[in-house]
C-alpha positions, 0 to 999 in steps of 0.5 A: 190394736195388735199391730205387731206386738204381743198382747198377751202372753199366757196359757191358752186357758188363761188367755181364754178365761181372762183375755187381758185386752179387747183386741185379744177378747175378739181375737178369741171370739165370743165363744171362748167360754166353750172353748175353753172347755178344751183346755179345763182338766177335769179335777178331782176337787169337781166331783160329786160322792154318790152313793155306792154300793159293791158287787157282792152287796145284796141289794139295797131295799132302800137308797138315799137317791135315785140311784147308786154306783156299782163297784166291784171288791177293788173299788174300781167302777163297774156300773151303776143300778137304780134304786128303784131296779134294786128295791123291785130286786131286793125281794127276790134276794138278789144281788147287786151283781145280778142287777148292775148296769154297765157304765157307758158314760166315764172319764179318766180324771184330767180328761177335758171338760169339753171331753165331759160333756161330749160323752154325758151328750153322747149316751144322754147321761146326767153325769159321768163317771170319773176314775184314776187315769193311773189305775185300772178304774178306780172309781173317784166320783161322778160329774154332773153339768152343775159341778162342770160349769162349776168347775170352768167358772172355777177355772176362770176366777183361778185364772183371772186371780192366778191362785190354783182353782181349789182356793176358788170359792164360787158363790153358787145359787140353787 
């Protein structure tokens, strides 16, 4: 084994998504899979569309989860409201505005997902949001750990398969 010669000769997620020897598996080690959520863009293909409501909205009485992502007029992210904050608010007639909470956990889309999940552990966020890295934070929709390891099992049978990871269709149990 590797005496000398190439093994392989790819992509570092590639080589980490589909080592195409044992010498090399073990060469990257059993925890590839974590690293190679440091080599897994976030794409846009990854996110969920959670309900949303604008900053000039008057509170909602009623949302269809738990809670919703606050926009300003631009559709760039600025925070985010429970719905059960905004159904308590409602009555006062407020707006969503005077009720929005700041959004602490975020991303511009291409961050890594090792990056995603550093910052959903770091504010203990059951998702994050993700805006246009090209813009000043166009919102594009939120990442939850089920669409992350979605999208790293994407990223390997993209890779095992060399197709891009949106022909990857996953079998996914819930």
């Amino acid at each position: 084994y590797g005496q000398g010669r190439i093994e392989q000769f790819d992509t570092p997620s590639a080589v980490l998504g589909a080592p195409a020897t044992d010498y090399v598996a073990d060469f990257v080690g059993a925890d590839r899979g974590l690293k190679r959520l440091s080599v897994t863009p976030i794409e846009e293909g990854d996110l969920e569309q959670p309900p949303v409501v604008h900053l000039d909205d008057p509170l909602p009485r009623e949302l269809d989860a738990r809670w919703a992502v606050v926009l300003d007029q631009e559709d760039n992210l600025h925070g985010w409201i429970s719905a059960e904050h905004a159904r308590d608010a409602a009555k006062k007639g407020a707006t969503v505005r005077d009720h929005a909470r700041r959004m602490e956990a975020w991303l511009p889309v291409g961050a890594s997902l090792k990056q995603a999940f550093a910052t959903m552990l770091q504010h203990d966020a059951g998702w994050i949001a993700v805006i246009d890295a090209d813009s000043e934070g166009r919102f594009l929709g939120v990442l939850t750990p089920a669409r992350l390891h979605e999208a790293l099992r994407r990223s390997t049978a993209a890779d095992a398969r060399d197709v891009a990871r949106a022909d990857v269709a996953l079998e996914i149990i819930r």
